[in-house]
TORKOL-4160 file (C-alpha; in steps of 0.2 Angstrom, whole numbers, padded with zeros to 4 digits, m for minus):
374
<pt num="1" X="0033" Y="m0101" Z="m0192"/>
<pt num="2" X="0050" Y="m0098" Z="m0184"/>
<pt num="3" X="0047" Y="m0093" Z="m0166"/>
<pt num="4" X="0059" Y="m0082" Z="m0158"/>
<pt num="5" X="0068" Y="m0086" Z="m0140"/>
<pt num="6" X="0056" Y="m0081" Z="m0124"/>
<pt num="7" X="0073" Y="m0070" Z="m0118"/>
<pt num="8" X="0070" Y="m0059" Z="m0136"/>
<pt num="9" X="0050" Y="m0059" Z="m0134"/>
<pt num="10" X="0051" Y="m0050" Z="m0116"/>
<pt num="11" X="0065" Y="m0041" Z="m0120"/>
<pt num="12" X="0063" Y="m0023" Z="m0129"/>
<pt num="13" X="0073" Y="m0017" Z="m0145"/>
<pt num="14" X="0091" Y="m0015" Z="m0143"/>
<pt num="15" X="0100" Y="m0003" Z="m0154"/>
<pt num="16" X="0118" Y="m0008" Z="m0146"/>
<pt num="17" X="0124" Y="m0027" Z="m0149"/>
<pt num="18" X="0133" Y="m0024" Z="m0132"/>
<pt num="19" X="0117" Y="m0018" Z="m0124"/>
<pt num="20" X="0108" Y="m0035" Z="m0127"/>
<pt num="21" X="0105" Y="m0036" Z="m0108"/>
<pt num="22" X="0101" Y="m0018" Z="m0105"/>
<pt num="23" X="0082" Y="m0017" Z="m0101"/>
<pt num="24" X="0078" Y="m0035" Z="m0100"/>
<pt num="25" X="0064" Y="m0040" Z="m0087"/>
<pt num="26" X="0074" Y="m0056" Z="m0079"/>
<pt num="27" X="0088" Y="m0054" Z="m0068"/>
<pt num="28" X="0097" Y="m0067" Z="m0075"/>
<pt num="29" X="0107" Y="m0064" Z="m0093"/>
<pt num="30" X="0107" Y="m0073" Z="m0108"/>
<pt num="31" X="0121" Y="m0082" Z="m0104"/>
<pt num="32" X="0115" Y="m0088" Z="m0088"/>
<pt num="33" X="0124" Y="m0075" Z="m0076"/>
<pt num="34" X="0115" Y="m0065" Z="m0064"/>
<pt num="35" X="0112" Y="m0047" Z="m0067"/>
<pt num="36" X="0119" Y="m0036" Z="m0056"/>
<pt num="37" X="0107" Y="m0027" Z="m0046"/>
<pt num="38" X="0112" Y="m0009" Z="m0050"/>
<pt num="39" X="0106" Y="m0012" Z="m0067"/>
<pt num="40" X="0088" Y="m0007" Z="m0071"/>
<pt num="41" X="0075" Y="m0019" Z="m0076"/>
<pt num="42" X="0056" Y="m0021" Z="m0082"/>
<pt num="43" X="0044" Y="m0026" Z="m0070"/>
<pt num="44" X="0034" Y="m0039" Z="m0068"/>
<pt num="45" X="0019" Y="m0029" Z="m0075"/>
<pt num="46" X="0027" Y="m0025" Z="m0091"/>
<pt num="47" X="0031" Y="m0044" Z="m0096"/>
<pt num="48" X="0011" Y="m0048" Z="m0092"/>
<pt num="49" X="0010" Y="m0033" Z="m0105"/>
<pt num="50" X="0022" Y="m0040" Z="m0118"/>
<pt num="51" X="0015" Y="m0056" Z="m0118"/>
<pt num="52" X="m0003" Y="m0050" Z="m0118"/>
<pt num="53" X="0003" Y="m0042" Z="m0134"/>
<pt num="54" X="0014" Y="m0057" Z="m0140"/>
<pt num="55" X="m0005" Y="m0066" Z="m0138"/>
<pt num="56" X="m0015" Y="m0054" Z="m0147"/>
<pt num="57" X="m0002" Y="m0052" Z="m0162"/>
<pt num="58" X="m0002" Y="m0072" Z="m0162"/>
<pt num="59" X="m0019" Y="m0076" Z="m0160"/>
<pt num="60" X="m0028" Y="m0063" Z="m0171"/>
<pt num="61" X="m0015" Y="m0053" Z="m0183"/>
<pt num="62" X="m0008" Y="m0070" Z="m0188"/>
<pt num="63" X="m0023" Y="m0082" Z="m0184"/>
<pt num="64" X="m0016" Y="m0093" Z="m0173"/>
<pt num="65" X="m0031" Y="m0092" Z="m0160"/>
<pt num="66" X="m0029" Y="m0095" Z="m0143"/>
<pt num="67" X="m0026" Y="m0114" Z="m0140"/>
<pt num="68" X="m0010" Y="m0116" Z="m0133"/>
<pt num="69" X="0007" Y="m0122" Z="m0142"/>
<pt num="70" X="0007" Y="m0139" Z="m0146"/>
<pt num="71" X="0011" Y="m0152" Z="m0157"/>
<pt num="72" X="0001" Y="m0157" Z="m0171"/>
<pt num="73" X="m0007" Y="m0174" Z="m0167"/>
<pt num="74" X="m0007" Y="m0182" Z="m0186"/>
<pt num="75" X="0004" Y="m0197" Z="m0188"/>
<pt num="76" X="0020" Y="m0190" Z="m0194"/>
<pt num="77" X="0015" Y="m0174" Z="m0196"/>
<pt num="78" X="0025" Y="m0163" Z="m0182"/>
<pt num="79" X="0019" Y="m0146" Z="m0187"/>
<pt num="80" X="0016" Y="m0133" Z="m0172"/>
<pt num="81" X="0000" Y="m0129" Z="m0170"/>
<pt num="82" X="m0009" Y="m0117" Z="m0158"/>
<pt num="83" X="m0003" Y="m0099" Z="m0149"/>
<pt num="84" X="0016" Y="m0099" Z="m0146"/>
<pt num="85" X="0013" Y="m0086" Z="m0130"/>
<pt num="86" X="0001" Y="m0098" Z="m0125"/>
<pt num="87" X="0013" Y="m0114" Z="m0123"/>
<pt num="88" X="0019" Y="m0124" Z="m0108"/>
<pt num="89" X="0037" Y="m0115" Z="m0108"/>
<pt num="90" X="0030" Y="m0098" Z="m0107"/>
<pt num="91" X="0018" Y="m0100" Z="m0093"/>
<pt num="92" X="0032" Y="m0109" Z="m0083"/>
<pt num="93" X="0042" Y="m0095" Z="m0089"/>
<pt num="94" X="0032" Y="m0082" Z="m0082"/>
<pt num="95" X="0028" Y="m0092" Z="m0066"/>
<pt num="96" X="0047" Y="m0092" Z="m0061"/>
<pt num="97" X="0049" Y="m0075" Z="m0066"/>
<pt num="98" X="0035" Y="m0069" Z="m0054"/>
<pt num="99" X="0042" Y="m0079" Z="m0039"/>
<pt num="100" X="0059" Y="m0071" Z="m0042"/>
<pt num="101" X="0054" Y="m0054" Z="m0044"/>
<pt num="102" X="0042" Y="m0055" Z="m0028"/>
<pt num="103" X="0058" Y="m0066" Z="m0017"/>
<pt num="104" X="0068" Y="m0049" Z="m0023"/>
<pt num="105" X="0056" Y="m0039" Z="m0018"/>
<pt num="106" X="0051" Y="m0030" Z="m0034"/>
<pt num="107" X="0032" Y="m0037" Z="m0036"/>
<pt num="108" X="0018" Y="m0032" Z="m0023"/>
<pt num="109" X="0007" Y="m0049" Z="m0018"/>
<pt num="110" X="m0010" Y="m0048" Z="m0019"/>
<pt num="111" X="m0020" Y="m0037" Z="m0005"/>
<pt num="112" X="m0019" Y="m0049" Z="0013"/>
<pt num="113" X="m0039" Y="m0057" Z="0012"/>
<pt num="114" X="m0049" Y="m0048" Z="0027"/>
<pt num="115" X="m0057" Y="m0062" Z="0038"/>
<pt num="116" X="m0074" Y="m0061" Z="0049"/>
<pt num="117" X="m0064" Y="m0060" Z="0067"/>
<pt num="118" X="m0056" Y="m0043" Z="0059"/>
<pt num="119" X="m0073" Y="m0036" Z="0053"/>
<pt num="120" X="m0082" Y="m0042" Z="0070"/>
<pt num="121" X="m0069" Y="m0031" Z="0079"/>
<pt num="122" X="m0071" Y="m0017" Z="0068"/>
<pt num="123" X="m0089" Y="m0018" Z="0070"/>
<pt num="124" X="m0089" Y="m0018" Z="0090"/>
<pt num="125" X="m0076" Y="m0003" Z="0090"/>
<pt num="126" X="m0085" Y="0008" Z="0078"/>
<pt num="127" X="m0101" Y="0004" Z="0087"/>
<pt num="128" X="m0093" Y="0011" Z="0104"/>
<pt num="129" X="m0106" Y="0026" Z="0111"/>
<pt num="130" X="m0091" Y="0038" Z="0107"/>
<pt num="131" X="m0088" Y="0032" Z="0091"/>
<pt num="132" X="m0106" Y="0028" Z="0085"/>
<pt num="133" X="m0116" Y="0045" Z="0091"/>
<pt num="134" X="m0119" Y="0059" Z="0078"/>
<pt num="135" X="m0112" Y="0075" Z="0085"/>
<pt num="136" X="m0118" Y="0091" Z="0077"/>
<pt num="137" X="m0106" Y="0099" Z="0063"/>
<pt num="138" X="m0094" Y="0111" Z="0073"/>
<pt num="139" X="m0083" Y="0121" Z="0063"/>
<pt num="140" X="m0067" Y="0117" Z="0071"/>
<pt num="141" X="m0049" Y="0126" Z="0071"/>
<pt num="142" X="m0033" Y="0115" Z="0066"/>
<pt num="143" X="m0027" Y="0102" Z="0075"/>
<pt num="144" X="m0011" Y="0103" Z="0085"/>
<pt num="145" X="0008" Y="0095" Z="0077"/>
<pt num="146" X="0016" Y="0085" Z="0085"/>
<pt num="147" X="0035" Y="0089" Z="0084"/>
<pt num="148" X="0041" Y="0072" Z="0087"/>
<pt num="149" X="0030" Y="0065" Z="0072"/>
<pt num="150" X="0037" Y="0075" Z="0057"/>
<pt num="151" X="0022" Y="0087" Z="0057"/>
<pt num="152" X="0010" Y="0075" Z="0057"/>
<pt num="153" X="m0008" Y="0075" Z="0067"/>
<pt num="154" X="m0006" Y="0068" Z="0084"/>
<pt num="155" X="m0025" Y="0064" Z="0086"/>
<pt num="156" X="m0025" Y="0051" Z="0073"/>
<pt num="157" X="m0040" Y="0045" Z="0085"/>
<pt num="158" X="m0050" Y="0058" Z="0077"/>
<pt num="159" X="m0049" Y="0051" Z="0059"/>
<pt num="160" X="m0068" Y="0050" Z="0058"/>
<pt num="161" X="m0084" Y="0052" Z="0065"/>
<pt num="162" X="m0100" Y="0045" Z="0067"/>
<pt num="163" X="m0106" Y="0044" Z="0048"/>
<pt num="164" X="m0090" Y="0040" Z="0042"/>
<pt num="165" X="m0088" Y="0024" Z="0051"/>
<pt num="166" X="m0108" Y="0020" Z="0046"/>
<pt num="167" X="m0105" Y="0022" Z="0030"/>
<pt num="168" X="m0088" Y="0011" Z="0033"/>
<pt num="169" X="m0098" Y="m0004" Z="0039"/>
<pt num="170" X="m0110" Y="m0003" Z="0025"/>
<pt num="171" X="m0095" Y="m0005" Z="0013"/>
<pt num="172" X="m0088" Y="m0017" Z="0022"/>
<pt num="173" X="m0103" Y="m0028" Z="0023"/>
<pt num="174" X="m0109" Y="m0026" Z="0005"/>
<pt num="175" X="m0089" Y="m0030" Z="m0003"/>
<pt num="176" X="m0087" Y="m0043" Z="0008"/>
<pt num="177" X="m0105" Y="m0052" Z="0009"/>
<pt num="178" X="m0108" Y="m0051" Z="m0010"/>
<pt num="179" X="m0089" Y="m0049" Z="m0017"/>
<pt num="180" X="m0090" Y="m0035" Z="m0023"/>
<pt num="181" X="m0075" Y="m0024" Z="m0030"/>
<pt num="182" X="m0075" Y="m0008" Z="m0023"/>
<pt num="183" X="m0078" Y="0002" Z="m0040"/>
<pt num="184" X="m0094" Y="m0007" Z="m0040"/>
<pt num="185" X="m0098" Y="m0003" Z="m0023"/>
<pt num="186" X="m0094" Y="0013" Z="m0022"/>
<pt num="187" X="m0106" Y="0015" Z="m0035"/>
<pt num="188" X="m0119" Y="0008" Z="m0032"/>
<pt num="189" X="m0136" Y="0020" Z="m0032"/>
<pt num="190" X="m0152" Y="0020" Z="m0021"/>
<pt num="191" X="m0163" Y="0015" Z="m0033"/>
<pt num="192" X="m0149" Y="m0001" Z="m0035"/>
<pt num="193" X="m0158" Y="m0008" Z="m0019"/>
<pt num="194" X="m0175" Y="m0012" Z="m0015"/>
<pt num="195" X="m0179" Y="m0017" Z="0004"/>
<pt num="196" X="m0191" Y="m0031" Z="0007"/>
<pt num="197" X="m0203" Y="m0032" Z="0022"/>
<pt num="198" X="m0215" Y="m0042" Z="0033"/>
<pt num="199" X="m0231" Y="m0041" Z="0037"/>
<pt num="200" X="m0228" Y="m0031" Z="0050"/>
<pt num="201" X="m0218" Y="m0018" Z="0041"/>
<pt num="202" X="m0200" Y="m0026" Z="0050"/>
<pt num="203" X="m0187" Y="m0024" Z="0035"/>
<pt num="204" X="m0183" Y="m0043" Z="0031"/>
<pt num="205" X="m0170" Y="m0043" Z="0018"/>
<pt num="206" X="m0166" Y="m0031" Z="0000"/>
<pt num="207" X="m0159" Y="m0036" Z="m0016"/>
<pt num="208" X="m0145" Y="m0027" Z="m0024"/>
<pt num="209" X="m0145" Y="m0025" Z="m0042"/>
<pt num="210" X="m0127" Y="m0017" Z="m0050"/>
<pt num="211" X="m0129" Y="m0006" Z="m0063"/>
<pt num="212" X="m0114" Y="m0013" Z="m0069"/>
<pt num="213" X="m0102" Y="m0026" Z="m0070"/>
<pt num="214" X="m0083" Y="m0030" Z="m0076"/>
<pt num="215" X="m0087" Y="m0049" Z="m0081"/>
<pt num="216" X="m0106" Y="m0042" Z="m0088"/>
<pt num="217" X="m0101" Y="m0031" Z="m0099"/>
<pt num="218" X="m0116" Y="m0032" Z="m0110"/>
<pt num="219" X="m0129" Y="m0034" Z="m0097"/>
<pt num="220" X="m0139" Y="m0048" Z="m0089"/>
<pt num="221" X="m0131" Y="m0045" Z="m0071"/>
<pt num="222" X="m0141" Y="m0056" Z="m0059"/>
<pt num="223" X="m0147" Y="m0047" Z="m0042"/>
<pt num="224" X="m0142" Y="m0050" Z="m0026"/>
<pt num="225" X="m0153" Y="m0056" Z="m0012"/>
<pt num="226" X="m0148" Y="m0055" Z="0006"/>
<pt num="227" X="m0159" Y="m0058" Z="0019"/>
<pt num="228" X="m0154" Y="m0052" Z="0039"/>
<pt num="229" X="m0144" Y="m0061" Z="0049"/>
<pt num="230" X="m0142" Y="m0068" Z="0065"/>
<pt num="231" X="m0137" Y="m0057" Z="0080"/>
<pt num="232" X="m0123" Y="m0065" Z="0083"/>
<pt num="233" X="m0117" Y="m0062" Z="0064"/>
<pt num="234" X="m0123" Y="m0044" Z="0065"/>
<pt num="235" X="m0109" Y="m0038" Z="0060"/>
<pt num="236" X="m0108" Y="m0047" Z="0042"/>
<pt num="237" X="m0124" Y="m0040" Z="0042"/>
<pt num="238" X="m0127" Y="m0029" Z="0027"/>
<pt num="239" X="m0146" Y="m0028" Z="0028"/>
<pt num="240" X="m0143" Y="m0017" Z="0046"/>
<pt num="241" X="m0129" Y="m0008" Z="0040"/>
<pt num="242" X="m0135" Y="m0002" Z="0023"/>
<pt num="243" X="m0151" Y="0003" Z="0032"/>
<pt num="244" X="m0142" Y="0012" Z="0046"/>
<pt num="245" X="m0131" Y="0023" Z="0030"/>
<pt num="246" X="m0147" Y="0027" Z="0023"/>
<pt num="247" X="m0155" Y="0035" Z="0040"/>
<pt num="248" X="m0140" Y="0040" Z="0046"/>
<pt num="249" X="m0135" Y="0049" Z="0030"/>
<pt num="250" X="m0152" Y="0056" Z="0026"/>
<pt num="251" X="m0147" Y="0050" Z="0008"/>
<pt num="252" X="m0162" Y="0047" Z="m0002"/>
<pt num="253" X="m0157" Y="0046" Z="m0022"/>
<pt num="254" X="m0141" Y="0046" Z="m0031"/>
<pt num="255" X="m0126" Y="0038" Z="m0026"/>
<pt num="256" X="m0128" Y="0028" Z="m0010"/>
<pt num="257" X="m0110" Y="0032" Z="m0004"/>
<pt num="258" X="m0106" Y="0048" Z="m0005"/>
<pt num="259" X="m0089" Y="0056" Z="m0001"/>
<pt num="260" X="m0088" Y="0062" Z="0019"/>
<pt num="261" X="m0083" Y="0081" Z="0020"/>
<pt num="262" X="m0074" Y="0091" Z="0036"/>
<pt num="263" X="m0083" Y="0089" Z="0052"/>
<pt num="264" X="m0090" Y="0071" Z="0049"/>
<pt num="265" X="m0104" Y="0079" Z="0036"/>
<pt num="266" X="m0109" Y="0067" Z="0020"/>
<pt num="267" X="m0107" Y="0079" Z="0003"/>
<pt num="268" X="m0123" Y="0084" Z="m0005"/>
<pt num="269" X="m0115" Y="0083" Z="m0023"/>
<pt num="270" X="m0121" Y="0068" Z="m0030"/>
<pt num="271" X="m0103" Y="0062" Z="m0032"/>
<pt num="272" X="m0098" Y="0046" Z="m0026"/>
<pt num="273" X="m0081" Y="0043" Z="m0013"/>
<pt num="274" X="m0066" Y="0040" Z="m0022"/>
<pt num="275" X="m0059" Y="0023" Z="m0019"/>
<pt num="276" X="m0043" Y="0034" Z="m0014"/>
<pt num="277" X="m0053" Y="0043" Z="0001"/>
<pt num="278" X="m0062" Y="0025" Z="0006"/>
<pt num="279" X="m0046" Y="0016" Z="0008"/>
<pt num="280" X="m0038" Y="0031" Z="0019"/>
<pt num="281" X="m0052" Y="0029" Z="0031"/>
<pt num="282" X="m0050" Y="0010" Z="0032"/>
<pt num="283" X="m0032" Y="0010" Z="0036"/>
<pt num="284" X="m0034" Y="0023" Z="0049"/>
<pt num="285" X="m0050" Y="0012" Z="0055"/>
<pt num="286" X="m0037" Y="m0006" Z="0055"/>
<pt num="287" X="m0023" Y="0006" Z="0065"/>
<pt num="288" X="m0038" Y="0009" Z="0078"/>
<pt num="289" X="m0036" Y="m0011" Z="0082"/>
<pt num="290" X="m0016" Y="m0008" Z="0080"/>
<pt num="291" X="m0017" Y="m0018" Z="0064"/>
<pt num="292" X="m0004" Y="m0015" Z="0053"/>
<pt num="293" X="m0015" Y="m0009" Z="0038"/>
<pt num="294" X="0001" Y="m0012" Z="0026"/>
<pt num="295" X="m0006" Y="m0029" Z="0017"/>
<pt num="296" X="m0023" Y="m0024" Z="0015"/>
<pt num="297" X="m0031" Y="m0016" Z="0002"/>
<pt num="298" X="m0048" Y="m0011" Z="m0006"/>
<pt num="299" X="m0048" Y="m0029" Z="m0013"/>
<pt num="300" X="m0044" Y="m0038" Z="0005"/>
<pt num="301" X="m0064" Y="m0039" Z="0006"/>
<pt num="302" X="m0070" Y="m0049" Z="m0011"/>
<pt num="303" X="m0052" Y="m0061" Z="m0006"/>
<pt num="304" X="m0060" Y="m0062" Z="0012"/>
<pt num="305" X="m0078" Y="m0064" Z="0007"/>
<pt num="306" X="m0072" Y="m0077" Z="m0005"/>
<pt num="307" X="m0063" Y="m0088" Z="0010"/>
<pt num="308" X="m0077" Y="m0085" Z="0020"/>
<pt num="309" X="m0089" Y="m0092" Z="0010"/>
<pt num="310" X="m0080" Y="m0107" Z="0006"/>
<pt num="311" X="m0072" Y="m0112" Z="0024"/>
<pt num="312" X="m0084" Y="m0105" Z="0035"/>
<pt num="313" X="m0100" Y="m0106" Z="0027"/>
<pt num="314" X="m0095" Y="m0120" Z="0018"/>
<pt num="315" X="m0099" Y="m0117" Z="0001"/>
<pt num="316" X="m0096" Y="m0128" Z="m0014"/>
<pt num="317" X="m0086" Y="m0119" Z="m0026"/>
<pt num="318" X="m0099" Y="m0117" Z="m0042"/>
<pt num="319" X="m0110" Y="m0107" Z="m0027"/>
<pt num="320" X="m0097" Y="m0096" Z="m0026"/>
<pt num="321" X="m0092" Y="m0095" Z="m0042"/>
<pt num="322" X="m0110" Y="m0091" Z="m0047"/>
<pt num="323" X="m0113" Y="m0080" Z="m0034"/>
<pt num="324" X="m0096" Y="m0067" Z="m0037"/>
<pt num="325" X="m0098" Y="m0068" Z="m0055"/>
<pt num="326" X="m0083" Y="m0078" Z="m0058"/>
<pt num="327" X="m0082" Y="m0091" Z="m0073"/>
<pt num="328" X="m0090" Y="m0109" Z="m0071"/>
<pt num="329" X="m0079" Y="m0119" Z="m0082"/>
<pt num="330" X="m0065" Y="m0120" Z="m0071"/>
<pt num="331" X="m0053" Y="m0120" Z="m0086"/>
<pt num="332" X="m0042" Y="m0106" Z="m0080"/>
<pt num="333" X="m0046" Y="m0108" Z="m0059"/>
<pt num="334" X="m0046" Y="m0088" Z="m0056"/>
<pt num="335" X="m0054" Y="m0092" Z="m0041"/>
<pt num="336" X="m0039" Y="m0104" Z="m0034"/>
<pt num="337" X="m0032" Y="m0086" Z="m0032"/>
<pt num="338" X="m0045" Y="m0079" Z="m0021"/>
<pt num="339" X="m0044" Y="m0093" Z="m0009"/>
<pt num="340" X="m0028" Y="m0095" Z="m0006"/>
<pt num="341" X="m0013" Y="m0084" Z="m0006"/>
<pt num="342" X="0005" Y="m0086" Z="0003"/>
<pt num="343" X="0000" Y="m0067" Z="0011"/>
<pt num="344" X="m0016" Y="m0073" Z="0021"/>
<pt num="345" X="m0015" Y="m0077" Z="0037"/>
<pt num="346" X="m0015" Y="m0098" Z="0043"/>
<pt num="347" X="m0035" Y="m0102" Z="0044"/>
<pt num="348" X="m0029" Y="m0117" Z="0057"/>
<pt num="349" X="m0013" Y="m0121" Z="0064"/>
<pt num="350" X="m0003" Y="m0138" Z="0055"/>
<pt num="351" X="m0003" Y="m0148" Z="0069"/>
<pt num="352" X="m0024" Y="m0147" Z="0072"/>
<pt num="353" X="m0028" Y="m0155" Z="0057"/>
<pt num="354" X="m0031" Y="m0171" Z="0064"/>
<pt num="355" X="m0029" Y="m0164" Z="0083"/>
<pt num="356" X="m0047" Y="m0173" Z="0090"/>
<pt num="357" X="m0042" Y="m0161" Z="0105"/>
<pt num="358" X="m0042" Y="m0146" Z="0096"/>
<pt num="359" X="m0053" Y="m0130" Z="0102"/>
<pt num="360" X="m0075" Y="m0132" Z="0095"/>
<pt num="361" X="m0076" Y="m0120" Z="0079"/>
<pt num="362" X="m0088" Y="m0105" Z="0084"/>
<pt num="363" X="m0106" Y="m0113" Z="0086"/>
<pt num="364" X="m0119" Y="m0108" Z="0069"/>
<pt num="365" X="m0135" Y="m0100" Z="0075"/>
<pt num="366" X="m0145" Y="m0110" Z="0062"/>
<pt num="367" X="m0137" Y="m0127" Z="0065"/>
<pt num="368" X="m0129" Y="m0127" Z="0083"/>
<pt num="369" X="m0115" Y="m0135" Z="0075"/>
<pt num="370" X="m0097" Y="m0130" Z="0082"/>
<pt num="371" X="m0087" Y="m0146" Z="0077"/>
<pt num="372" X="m0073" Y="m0141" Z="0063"/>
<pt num="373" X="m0078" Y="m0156" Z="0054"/>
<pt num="374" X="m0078" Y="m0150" Z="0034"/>
């Protein structure tokens, strides 16, 4: 089978000759020039699209399957075997192409993981008296402009009240804790959770059973159990924080987040928060700790949650794997992503690695370790 050039596969038809170039993803021609930049180009977006097509038309409408490009391995026998959009070439391909586009400017990185430092500060100022302490509803009269902001509101202190930052820590906990996407969180359901107790009625822990799942599609989606933590991890804590949601929400079936209406009131339609309206309230809940909320995103918390497990609590890898639902083959590494990206912030400066003198990790409440030692 004759397999056309990688500039013709991620390029679109052209009905000009003299247009060849016109619409092409790369910003470099076919004869090795640059483009100029006021000429438009694909994104980075619609080349992963193309050659989730090129895949497909390969690997099931000519039935190539999906083993990538390669050489047959008969002696003397050097027929092409495998899935051309699935070859060496074509991956490096796409990998340059990536880090081009993203040095230009033109592809958004992954959202900036959210680390336990951030969410320990969020806890603390949303658990200050004037921020934690329901207020009846008051029907209320628009807010004052500020004429030197463009018409916007000059009381961005007043984002949210009491119930809304609740219900804020109760996502946090969950998305991060049991890496979670926040489609799944957001709807999750009362009768999703079961609480557990001892014998004196003291809630010990709950599971959390996801209705479902983009990676169980088909069912068998394993629970989670979490059991409270330590006071000094309170607020990692999703135990306290789903439990304070509940009682401060009064919500008792349906959808356990539901979207928070004028004056600081939780909806009774049984109507789960957009992901639009949660991640307004978590910007303007990052700006109250003047945190540029730019690089994060509803997607910081499972990245965050992923790192956190693994340098923190030191997990191994098939632990975490098994616990977010990712693969355990380890063919294609999707969870290499999650753990380290060139938008995170530095975990430990360079020159500590070996430093001998370098300042005691935070000291575990079950171990009384605080050494850095892996």
């Amino acid at each position: 089978m004759r397999i056309p050039c990688l500039s013709c596969l991620l390029s679109p038809p052209q009905t000009d000759e003299n247009d060849v170039d016109s619409g092409r993803c790369d910003s470099i021609m076919l004869k090795g020039t640059s483009k100029p930049p006021s000429e438009e180009r694909g994104t980075y977006g619609h080349v992963q699209k193309m050659r989730a097509a090129m895949t497909y038309a390969f690997g099931r409408l000519h039935g190539l399957g999906d083993m990538p490009w390669h050489q047959s391995e008969v002696p003397g026998n050097s027929t092409m075997l495998g899935n051309p959009s699935m070859s060496v070439q074509v991956s490096s391909y796409m990998c340059a192409l990536q880090r081009r586009k993203v040095q230009a400017g033109e592809v958004a990185i992954s959202a900036r993981a959210i680390s336990s430092e951030i969410l320990s500060q969020l806890y603390h100022f949303n658990h200050l008296p004037d921020n934690w302490t329901i207020r009846p509803y008051q029907p209320g009269t628009r807010r004052p402009r500020d004429p030197n902001h463009c018409g916007q509101d000059d009381r961005l202190a007043d984002w949210g009240g009491a119930r809304a930052r609740c219900l804020l820590q109760a996502a946090y906990t969950i998305a991060f804790i049991c890496l979670l996407r926040f489609d799944e969180v957001l709807k999750i359901q009362v009768h999703d959770i079961n609480f557990m107790y001892d014998a004196t009625g003291t809630t010990t822990g709950m599971s959390i059973t996801l209705p479902f799942r983009k990676t169980h599609q088909t069912g068998d989606i394993k629970p989670y159990f979490l059991w409270a933590f330590h006071q000094s991890e309170a607020h990692l804590c999703a135990v306290r924080a789903i439990s304070e949601w509940i009682i401060a929400s009064n919500i008792t079936s349906g959808y356990l987040f539901h979207k928070i209406a004028s004056g600081d009131r939780v909806a009774e339609a049984n109507v789960p928060m957009s992901s639009e309206q949660f991640l307004e309230m978590f910007q303007n809940n990052l700006l109250d700790l003047n945190i540029d909320p730019a690089a994060y995103g509803t997607h910081s918390f499972r990245r965050g949650g992923c790192q956190y497990l693994h340098i923190e609590r030191r997990w191994p890898l098939r632990k975490i794997c098994e616990w977010g639902g990712w693969s355990q083959e380890f063919t294609n590494l999707t969870i290499v992503k999650y753990l380290i990206s060139v938008n995170d912030d530095a975990m430990e400066a360079r020159e500590d690695f070996f430093n001998p003198n370098r300042c005691p990790a935070l000291k575990c409440p079950h171990c009384g370790r605080s050494c850095a030692c892996g």
